[in-house]
Legacy VTK file of the C-alpha trace (Angstrom):
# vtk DataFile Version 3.0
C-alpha trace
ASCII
DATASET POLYDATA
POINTS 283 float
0.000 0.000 0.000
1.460 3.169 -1.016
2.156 6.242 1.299
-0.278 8.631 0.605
1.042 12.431 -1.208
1.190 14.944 0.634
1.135 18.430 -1.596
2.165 21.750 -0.646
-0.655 23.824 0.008
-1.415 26.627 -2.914
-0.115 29.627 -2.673
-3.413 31.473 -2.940
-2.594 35.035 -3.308
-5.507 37.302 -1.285
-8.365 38.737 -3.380
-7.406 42.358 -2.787
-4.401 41.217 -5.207
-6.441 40.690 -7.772
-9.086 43.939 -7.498
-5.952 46.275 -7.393
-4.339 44.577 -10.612
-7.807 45.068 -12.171
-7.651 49.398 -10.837
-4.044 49.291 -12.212
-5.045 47.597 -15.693
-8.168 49.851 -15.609
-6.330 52.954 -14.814
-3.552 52.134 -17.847
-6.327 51.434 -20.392
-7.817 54.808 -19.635
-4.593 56.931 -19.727
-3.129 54.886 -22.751
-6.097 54.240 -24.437
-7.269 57.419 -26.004
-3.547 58.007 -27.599
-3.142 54.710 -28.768
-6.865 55.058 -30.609
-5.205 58.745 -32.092
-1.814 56.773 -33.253
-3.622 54.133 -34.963
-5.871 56.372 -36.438
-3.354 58.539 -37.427
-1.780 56.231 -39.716
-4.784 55.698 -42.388
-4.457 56.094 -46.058
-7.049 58.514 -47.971
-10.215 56.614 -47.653
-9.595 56.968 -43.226
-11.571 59.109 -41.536
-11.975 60.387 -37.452
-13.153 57.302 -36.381
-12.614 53.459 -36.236
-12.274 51.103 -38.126
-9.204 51.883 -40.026
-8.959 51.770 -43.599
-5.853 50.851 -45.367
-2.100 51.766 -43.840
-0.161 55.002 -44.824
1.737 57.544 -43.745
-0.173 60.151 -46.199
-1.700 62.307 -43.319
1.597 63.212 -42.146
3.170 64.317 -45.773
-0.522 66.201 -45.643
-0.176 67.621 -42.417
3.095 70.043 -44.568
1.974 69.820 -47.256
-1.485 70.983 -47.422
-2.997 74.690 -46.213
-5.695 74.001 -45.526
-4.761 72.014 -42.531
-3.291 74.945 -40.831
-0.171 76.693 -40.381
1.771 73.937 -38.918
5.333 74.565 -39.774
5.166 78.132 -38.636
3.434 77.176 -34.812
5.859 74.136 -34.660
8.810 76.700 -35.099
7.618 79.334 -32.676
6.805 76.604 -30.007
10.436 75.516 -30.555
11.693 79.020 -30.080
9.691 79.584 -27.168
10.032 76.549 -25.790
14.191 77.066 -25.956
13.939 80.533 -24.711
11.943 79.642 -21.818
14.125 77.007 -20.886
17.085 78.968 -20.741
15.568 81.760 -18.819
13.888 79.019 -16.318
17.614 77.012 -15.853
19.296 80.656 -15.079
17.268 81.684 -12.831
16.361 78.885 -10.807
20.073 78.325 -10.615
20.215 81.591 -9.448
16.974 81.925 -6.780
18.701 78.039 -5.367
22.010 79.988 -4.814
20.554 82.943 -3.244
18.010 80.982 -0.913
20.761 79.053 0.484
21.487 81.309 3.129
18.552 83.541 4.953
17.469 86.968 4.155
15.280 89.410 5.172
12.281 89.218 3.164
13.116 86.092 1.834
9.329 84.438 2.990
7.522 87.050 1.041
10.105 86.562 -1.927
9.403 82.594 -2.352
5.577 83.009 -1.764
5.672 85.509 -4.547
7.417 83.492 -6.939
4.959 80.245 -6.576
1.740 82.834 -6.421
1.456 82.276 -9.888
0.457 78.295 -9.356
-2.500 79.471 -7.433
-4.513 81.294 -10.385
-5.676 79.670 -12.719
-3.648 79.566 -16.348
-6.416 81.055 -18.316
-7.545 83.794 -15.770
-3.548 84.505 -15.910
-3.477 84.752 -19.781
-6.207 86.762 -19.825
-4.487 89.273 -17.098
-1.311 89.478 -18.664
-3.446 90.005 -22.237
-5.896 92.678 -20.948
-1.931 94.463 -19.374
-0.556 94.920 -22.776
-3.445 95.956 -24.308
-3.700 98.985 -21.160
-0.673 99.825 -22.357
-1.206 100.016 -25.987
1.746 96.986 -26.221
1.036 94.298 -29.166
0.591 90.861 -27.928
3.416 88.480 -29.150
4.823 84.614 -28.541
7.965 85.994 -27.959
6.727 88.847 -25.359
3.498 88.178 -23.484
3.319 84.715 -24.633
7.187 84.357 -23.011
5.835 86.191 -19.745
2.874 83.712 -19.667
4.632 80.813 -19.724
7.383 81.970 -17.346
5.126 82.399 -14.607
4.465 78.631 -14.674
8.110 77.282 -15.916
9.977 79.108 -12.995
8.461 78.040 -9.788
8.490 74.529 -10.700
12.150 74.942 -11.632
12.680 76.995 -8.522
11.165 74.236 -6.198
13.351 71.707 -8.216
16.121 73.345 -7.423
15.443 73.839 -4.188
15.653 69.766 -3.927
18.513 69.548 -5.467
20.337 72.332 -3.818
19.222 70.834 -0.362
21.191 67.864 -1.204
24.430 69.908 -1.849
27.899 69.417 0.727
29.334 72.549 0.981
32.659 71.249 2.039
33.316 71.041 -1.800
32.891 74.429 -1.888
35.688 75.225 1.500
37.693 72.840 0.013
38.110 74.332 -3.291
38.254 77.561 -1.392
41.286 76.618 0.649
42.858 75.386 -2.480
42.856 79.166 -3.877
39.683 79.402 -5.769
38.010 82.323 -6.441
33.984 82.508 -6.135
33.618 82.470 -9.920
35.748 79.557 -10.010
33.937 77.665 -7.436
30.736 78.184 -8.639
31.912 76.989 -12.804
34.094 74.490 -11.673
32.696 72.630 -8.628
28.881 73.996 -8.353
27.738 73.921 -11.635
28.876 70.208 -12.575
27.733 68.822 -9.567
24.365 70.624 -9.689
24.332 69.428 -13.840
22.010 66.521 -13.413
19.539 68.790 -11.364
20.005 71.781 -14.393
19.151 68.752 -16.636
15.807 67.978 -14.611
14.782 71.725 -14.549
15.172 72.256 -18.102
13.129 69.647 -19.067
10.814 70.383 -16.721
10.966 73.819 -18.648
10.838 72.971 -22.370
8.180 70.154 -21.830
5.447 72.587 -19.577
6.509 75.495 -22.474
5.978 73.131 -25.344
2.324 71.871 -24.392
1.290 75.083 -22.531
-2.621 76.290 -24.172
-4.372 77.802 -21.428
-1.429 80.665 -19.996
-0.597 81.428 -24.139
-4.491 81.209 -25.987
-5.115 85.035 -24.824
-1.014 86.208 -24.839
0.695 84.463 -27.989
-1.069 87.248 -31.004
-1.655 87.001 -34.026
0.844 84.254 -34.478
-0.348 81.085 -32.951
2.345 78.395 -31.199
1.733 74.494 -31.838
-1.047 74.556 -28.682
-3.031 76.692 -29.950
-2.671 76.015 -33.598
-4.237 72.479 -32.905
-7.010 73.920 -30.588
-7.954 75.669 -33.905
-7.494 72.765 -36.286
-10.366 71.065 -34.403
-12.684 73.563 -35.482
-12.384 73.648 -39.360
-10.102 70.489 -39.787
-12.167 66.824 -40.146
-9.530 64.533 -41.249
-6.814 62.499 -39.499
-4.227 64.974 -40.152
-4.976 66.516 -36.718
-4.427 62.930 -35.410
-1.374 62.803 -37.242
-0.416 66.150 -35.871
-0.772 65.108 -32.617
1.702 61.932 -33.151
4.260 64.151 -34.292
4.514 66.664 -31.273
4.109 63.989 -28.707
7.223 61.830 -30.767
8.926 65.376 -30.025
8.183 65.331 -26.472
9.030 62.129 -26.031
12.929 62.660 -27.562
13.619 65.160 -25.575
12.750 63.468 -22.336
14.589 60.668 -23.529
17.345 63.248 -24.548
17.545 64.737 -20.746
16.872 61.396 -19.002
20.128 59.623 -20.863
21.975 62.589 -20.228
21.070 62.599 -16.500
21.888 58.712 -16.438
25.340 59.647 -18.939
26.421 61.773 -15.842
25.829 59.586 -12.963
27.499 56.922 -14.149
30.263 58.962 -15.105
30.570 59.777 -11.729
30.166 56.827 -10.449
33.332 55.598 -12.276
35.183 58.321 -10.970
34.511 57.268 -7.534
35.302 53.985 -7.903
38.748 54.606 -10.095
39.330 57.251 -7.224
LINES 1 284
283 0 1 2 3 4 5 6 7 8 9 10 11 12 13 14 15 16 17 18 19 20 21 22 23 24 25 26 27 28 29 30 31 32 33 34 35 36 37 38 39 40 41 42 43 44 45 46 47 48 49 50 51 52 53 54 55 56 57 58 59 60 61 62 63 64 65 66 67 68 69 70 71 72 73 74 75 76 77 78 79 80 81 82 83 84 85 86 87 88 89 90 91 92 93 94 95 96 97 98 99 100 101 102 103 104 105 106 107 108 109 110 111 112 113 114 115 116 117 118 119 120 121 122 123 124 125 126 127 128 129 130 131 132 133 134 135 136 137 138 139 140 141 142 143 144 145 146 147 148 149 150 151 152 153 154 155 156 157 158 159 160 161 162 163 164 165 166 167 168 169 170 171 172 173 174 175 176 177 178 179 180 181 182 183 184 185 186 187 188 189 190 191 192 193 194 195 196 197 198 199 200 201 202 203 204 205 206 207 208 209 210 211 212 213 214 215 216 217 218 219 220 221 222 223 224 225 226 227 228 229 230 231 232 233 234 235 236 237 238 239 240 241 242 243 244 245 246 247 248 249 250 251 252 253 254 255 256 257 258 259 260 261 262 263 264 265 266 267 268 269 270 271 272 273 274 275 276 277 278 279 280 281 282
């Protein structure tokens, strides 16, 4: 007579396990799913239209989207959302740099001064377009991309790259700093050869936290950007007259852009920390 098995009980996971898998899955599908539908969509030959089912597969929307009029000036908003995008960015990285330095020691005032620089989170981006539209026009100033529309989008760019910086400031041993000191450095020196490269990965983060709010910004630049619309606001308009998937092809394009430049900034952020982890370990 043989000995009877015994088996290892299951490993029966709790049902909580499987409710929260089914909120994750859930909350995926409905943050992925809409831009996935606009991709595939995006990617019809002439006979597609808005909706599914696709016909045929062809990149024609896209040669459409700059080649055709009719669908909008897209090479002209693309450009100026570049531009703006790159001139915000610098102007963020600078000055956060420079608010990070300042804040690192107490001054008077200095309360009121960082309350005044995150105010602008509070209002709403519209209201704050409209403001800053309804200014220029009190003074009898034209409203531009690369004035009001730069203004606009600064008051949201900086204090998010202020408060990064703040992080990454906080983090900072100023014994580098006495050290190089003691070895004869001069402030400027200091601060270009010992601040700034340590601080790089942090300038990375705030720059792309600069270009990437500039580059999709629509509610601070609808009332402030003119006559001349940036990419935002040039596809808010294409919905109205435009009824073909070139405005879902459009809308592959810029987020391809967005997503090479955070790739861009997160590879150079990894680039640097490992080479600085090989330093330390060859030192």
């Amino acid at each position: 007579m043989k000995a009877p098995v015994i088996r290892p009980p299951l490993d029966r996971r709790p049902w909580t396990f499987y409710v929260l898998t089914a909120l994750f899955v859930s909350y995926v599908l409905a943050l992925y799913g809409p831009m996935l539908c606009i991709y595939l969509l995006s990617f019809q030959d002439l006979r597609g239209g808005l909706v599914f089912p696709m016909k045929g597969l062809s990149v024609h929307w896209f040669v459409d989207l700059f080649t055709q009029v009719r669908t909008g000036d897209v090479k002209g908003s693309f450009d100026r959302s570049i531009k703006l995008a790159v001139l915000v960015t610098l102007i963020t990285v600078v000055v956060s740099f420079l608010a990070g330095m300042a804040f690192r020691r107490r001054f008077r005032g200095d309360t009121a001064v960082f309350y005044l620089m995150i105010g602008s989170l509070v209002a709403p981006g519209l209201v704050l377009g409209i403001g800053i539209g309804l200014l220029f026009q009190f003074f009898h100033l034209e409203p531009s991309w690369f004035t009001s529309a730069l203004g606009a989008q600064l008051s949201l760019t900086l204090p998010f790259g202020v408060l990064v910086m703040f992080a990454v400031i906080s983090r900072f041993d100023r014994r580098w700093e006495e050290a190089a000191r003691d070895l004869g450095a001069s402030p400027w020196q200091i601060t270009r050869m010992v601040v700034i490269p340590i601080l790089l990965p942090g300038l990375v983060a705030v720059a792309l936290f600069g270009f990437t709010l500039s580059y999709d910004e629509f509610a601070r630049t609808l009332q402030t950007s003119g006559s001349l619309n940036t990419l935002p606001v040039e596809i808010w308009t294409m919905t109205l007259n435009v009824t073909s998937p070139s405005l879902y092809a459009l809308g592959t394009v810029t987020t391809i852009v967005s997503f090479i430049i955070i790739g861009v900034c997160l590879g150079s952020i990894a680039q640097m920390q490992k080479r600085r982890a090989m330093r330390k370990a060859t030192h």
